[in-house]
HTML snippet that shows the backbone in 3Dmol.js (N, CA, C, O; Angstrom):
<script src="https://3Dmol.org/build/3Dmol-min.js"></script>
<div id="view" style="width:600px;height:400px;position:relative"></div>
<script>
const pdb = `
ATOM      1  N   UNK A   1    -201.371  -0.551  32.471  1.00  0.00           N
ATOM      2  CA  UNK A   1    -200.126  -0.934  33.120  1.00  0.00           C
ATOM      3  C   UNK A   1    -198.987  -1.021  32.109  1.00  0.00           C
ATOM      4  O   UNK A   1    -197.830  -0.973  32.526  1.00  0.00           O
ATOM      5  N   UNK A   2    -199.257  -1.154  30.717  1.00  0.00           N
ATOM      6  CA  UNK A   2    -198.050  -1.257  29.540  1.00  0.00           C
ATOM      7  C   UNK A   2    -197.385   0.016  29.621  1.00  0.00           C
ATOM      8  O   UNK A   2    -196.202   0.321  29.778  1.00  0.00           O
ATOM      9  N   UNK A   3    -198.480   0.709  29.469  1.00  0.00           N
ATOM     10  CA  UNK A   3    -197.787   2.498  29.061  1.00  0.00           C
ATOM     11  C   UNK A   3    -196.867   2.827  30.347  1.00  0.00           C
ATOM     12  O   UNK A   3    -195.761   3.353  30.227  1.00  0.00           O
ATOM     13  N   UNK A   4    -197.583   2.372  31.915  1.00  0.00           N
ATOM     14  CA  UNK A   4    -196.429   2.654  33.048  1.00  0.00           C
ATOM     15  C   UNK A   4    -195.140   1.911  33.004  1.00  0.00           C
ATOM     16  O   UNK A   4    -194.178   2.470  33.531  1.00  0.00           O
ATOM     17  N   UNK A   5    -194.973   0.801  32.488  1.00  0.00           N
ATOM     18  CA  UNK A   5    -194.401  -0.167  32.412  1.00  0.00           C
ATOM     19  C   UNK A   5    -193.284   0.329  30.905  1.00  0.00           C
ATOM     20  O   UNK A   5    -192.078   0.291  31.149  1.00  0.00           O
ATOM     21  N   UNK A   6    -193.615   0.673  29.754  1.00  0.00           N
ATOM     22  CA  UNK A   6    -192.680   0.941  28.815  1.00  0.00           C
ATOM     23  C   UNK A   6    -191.961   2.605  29.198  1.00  0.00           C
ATOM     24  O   UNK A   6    -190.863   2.963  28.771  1.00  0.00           O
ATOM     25  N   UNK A   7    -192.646   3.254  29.870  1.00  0.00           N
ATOM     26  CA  UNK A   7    -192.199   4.623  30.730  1.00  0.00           C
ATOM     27  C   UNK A   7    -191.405   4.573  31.890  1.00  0.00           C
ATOM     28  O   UNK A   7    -190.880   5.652  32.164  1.00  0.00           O
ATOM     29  N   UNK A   8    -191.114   3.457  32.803  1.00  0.00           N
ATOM     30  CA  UNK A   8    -190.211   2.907  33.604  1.00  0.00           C
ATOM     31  C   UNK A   8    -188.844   2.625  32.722  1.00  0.00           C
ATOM     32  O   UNK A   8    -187.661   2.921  32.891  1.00  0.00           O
ATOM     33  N   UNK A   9    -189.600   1.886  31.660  1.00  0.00           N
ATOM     34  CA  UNK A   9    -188.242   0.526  30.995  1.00  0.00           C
ATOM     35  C   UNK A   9    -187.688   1.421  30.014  1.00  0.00           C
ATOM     36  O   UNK A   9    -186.751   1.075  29.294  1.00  0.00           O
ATOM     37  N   UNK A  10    -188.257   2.622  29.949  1.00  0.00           N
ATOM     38  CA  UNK A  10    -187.403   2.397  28.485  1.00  0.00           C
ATOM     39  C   UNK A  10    -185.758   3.142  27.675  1.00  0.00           C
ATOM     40  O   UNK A  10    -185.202   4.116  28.184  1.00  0.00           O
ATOM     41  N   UNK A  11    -185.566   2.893  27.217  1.00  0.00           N
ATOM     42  CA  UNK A  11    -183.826   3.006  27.055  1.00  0.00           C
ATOM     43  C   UNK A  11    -183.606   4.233  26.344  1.00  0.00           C
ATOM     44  O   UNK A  11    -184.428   4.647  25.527  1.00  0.00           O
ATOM     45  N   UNK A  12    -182.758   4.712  26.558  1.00  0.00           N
ATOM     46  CA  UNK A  12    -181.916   5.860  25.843  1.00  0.00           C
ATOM     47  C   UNK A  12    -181.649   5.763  24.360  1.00  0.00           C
ATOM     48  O   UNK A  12    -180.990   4.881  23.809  1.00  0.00           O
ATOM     49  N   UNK A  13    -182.303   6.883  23.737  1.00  0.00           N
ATOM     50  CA  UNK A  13    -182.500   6.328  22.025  1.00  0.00           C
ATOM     51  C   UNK A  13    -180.871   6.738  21.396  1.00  0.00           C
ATOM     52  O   UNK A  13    -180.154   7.739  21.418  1.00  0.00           O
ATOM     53  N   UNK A  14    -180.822   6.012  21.108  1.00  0.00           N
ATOM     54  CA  UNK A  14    -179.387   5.701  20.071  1.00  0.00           C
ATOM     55  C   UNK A  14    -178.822   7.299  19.902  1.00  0.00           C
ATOM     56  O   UNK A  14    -179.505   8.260  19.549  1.00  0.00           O
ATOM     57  N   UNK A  15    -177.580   7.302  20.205  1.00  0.00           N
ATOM     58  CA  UNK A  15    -176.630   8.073  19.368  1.00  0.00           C
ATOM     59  C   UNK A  15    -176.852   8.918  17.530  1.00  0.00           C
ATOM     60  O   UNK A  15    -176.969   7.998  16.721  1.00  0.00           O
ATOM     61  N   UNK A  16    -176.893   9.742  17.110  1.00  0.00           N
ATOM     62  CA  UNK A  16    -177.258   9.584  15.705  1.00  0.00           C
ATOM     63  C   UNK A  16    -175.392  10.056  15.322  1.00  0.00           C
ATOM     64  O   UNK A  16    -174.625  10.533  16.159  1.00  0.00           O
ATOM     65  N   UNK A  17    -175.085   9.787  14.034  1.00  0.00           N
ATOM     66  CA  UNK A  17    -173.803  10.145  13.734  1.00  0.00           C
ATOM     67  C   UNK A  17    -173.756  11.730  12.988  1.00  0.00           C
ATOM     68  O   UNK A  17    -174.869  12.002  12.539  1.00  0.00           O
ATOM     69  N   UNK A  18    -172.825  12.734  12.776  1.00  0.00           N
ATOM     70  CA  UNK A  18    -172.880  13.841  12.241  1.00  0.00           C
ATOM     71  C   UNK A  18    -172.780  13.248  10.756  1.00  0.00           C
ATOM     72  O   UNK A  18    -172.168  12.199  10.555  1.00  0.00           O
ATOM     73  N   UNK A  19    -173.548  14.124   9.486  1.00  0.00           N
ATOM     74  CA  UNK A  19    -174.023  13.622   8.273  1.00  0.00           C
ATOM     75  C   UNK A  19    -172.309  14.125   7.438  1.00  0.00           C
ATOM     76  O   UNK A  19    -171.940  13.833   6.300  1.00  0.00           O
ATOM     77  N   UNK A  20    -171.593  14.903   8.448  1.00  0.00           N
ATOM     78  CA  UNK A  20    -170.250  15.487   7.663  1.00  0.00           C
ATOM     79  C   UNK A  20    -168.925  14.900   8.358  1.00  0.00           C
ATOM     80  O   UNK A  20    -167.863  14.604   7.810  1.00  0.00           O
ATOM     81  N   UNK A  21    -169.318  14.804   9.869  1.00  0.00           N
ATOM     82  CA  UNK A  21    -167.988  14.361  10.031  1.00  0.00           C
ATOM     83  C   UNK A  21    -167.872  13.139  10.916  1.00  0.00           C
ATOM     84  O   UNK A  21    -166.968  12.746  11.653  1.00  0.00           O
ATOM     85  N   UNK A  22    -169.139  12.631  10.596  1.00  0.00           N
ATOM     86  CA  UNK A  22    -169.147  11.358  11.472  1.00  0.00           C
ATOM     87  C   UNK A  22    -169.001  11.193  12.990  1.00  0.00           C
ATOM     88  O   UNK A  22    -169.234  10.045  13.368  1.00  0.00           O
ATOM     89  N   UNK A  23    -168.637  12.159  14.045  1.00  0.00           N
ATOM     90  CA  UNK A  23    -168.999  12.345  15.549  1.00  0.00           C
ATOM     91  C   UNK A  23    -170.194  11.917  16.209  1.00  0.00           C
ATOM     92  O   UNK A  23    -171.268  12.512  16.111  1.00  0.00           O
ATOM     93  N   UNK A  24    -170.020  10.987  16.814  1.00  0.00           N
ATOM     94  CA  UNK A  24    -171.411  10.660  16.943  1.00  0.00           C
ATOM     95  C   UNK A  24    -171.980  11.931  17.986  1.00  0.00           C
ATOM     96  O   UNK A  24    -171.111  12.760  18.254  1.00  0.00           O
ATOM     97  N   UNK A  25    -173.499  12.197  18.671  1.00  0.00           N
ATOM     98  CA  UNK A  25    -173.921  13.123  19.125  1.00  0.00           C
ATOM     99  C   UNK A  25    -175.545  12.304  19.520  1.00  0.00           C
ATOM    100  O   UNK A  25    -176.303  11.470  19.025  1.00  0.00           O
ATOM    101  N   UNK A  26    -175.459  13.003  20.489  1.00  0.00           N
ATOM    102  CA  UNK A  26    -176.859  13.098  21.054  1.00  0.00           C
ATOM    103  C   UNK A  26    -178.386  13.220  19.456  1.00  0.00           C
ATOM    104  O   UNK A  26    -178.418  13.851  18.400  1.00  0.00           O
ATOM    105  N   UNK A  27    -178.957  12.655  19.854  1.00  0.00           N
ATOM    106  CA  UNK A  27    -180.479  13.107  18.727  1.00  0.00           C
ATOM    107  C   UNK A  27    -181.036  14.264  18.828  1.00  0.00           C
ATOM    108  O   UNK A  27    -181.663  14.753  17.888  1.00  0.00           O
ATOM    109  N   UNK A  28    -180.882  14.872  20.002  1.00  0.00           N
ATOM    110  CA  UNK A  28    -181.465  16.256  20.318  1.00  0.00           C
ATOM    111  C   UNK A  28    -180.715  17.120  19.854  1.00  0.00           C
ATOM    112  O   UNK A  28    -181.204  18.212  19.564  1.00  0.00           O
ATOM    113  N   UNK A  29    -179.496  16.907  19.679  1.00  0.00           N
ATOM    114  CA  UNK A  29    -178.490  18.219  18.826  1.00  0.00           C
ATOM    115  C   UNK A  29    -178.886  18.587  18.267  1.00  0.00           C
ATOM    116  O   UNK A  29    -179.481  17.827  17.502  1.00  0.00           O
ATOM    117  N   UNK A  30    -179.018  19.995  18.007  1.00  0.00           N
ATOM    118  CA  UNK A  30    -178.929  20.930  16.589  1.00  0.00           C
ATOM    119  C   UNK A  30    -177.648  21.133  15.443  1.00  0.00           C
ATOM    120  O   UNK A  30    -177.612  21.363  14.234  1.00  0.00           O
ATOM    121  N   UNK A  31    -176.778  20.947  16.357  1.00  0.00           N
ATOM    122  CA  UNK A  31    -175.538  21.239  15.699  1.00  0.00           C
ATOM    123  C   UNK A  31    -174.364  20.762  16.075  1.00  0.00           C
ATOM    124  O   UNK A  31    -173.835  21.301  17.047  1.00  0.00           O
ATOM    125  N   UNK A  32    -173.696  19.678  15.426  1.00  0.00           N
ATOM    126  CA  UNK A  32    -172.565  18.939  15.771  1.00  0.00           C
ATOM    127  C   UNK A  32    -171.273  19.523  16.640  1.00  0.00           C
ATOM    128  O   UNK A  32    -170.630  20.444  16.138  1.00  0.00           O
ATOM    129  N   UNK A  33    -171.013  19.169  17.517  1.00  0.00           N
ATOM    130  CA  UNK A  33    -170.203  19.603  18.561  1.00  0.00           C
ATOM    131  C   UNK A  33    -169.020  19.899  18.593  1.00  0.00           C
ATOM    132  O   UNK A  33    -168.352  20.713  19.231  1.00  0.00           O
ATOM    133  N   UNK A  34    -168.690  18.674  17.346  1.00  0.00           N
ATOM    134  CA  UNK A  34    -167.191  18.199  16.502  1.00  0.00           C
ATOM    135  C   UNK A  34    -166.994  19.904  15.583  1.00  0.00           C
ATOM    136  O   UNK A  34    -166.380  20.930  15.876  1.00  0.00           O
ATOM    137  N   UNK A  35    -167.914  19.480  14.324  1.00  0.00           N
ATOM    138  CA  UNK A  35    -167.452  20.636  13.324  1.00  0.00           C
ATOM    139  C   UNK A  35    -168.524  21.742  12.980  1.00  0.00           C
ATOM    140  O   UNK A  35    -168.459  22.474  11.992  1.00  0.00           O
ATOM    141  N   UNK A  36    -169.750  21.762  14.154  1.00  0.00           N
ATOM    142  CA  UNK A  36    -170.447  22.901  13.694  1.00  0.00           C
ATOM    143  C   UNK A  36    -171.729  23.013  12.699  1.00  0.00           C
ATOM    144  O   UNK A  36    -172.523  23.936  12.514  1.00  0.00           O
ATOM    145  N   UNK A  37    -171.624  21.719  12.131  1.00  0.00           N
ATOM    146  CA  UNK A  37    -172.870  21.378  10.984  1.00  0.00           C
ATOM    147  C   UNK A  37    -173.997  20.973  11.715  1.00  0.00           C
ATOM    148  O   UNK A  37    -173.987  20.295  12.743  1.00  0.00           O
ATOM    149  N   UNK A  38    -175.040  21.461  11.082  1.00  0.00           N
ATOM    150  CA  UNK A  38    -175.969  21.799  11.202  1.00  0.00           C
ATOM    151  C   UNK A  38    -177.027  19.657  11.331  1.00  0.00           C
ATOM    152  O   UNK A  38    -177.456  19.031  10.362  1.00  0.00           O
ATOM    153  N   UNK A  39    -177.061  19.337  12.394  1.00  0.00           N
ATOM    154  CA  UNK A  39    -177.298  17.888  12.172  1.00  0.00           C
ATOM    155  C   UNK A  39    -178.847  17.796  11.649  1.00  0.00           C
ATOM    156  O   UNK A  39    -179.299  16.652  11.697  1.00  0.00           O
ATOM    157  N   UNK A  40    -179.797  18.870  11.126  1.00  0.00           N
ATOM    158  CA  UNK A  40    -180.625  18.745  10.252  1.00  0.00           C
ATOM    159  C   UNK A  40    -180.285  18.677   8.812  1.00  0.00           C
ATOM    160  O   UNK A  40    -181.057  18.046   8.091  1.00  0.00           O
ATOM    161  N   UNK A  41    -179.689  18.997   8.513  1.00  0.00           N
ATOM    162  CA  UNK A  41    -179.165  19.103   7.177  1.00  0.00           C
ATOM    163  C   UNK A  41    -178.279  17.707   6.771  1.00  0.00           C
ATOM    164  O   UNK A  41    -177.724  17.016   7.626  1.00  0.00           O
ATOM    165  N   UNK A  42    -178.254  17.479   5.625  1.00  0.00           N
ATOM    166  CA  UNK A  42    -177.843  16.401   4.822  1.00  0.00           C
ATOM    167  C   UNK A  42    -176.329  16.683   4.198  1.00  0.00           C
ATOM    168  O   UNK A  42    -176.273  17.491   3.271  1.00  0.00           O
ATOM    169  N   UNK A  43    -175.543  16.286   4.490  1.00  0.00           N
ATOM    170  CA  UNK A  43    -174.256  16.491   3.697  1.00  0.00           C
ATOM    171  C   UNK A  43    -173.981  16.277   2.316  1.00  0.00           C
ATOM    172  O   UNK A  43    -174.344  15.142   2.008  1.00  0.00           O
ATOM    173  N   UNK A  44    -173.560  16.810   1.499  1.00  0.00           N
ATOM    174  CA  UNK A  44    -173.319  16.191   0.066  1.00  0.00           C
ATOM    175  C   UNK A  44    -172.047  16.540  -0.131  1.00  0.00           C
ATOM    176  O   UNK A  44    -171.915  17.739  -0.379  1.00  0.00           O
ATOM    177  N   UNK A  45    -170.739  15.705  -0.101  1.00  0.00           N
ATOM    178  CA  UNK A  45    -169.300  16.192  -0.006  1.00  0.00           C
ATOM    179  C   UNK A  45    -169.342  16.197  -2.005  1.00  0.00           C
ATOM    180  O   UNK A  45    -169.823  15.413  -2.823  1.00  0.00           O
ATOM    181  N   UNK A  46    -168.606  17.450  -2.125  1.00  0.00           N
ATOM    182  CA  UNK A  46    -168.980  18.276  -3.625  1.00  0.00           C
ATOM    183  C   UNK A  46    -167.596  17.030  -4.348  1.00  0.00           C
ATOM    184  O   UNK A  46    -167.599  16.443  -5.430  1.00  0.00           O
ATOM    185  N   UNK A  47    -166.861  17.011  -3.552  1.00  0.00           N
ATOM    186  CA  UNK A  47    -165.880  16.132  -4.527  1.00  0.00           C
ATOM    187  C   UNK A  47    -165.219  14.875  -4.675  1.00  0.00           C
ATOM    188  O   UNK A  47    -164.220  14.493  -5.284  1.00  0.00           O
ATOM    189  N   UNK A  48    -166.433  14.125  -3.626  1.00  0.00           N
ATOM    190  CA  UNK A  48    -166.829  12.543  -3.568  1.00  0.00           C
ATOM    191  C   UNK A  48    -167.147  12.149  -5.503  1.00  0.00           C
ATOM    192  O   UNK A  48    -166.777  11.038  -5.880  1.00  0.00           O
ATOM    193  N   UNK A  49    -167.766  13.042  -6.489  1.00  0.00           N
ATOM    194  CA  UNK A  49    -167.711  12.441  -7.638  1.00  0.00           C
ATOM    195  C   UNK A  49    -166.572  12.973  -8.263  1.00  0.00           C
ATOM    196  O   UNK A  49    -166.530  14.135  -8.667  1.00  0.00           O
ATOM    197  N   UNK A  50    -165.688  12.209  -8.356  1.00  0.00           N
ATOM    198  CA  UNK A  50    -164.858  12.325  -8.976  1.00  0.00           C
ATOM    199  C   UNK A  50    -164.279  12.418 -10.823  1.00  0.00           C
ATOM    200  O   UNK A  50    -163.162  12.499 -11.333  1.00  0.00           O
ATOM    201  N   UNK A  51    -165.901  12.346 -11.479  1.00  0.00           N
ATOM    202  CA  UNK A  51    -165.689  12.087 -12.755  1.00  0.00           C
ATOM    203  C   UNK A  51    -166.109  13.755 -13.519  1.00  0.00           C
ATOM    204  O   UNK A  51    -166.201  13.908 -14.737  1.00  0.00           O
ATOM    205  N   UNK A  52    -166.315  14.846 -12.517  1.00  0.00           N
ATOM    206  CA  UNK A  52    -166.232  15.977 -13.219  1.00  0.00           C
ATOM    207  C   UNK A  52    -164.452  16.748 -13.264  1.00  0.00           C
ATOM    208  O   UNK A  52    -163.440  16.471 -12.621  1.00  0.00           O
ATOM    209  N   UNK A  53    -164.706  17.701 -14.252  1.00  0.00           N
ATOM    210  CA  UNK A  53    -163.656  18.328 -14.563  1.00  0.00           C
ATOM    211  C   UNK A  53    -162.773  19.393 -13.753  1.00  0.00           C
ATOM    212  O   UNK A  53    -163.400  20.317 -14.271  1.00  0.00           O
ATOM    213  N   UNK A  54    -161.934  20.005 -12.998  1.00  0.00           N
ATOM    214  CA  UNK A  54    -161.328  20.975 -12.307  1.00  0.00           C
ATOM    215  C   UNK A  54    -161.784  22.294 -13.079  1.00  0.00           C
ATOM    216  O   UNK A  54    -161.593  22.041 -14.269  1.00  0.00           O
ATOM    217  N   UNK A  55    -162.212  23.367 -12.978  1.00  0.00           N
ATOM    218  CA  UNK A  55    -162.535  24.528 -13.383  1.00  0.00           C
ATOM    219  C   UNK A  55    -161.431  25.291 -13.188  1.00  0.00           C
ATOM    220  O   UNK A  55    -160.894  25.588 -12.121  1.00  0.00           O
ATOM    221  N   UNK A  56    -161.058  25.661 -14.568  1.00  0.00           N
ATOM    222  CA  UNK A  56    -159.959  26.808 -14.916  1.00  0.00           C
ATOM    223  C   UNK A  56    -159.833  28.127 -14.964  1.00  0.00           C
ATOM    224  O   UNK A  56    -158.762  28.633 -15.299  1.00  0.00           O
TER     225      UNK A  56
END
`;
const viewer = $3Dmol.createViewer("view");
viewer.addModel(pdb, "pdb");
viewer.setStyle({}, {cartoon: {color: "spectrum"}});
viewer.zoomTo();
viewer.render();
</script>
């Protein structure tokens, strides 16, 4: 009766946010709706460190 009972009750799993532009989106997305990124993938913004040099 738990398993019928948590299969009746149970809630809509959270929103996840895009890893680039912050939109929130469904968990089932593949790909952010907002800007196109790929919501498997991990963002790494290249010029959040600010202590390398500009290339000349």
């Amino acid at each position: 009766m738990g398993l019928l009972n948590r299969l009746l009750h149970r809630e809509d799993s959270p929103e996840t946010s895009c890893p680039r532009c912050g939109v929130p989106s469904p968990p089932e997305d593949v790909e952010c709706t907002a800007c196109g990124w790929d919501m498997r993938e991990a963002y790494h913004d290249d010029l959040s460190g600010a202590d390398h040099e500009p290339v000349r």
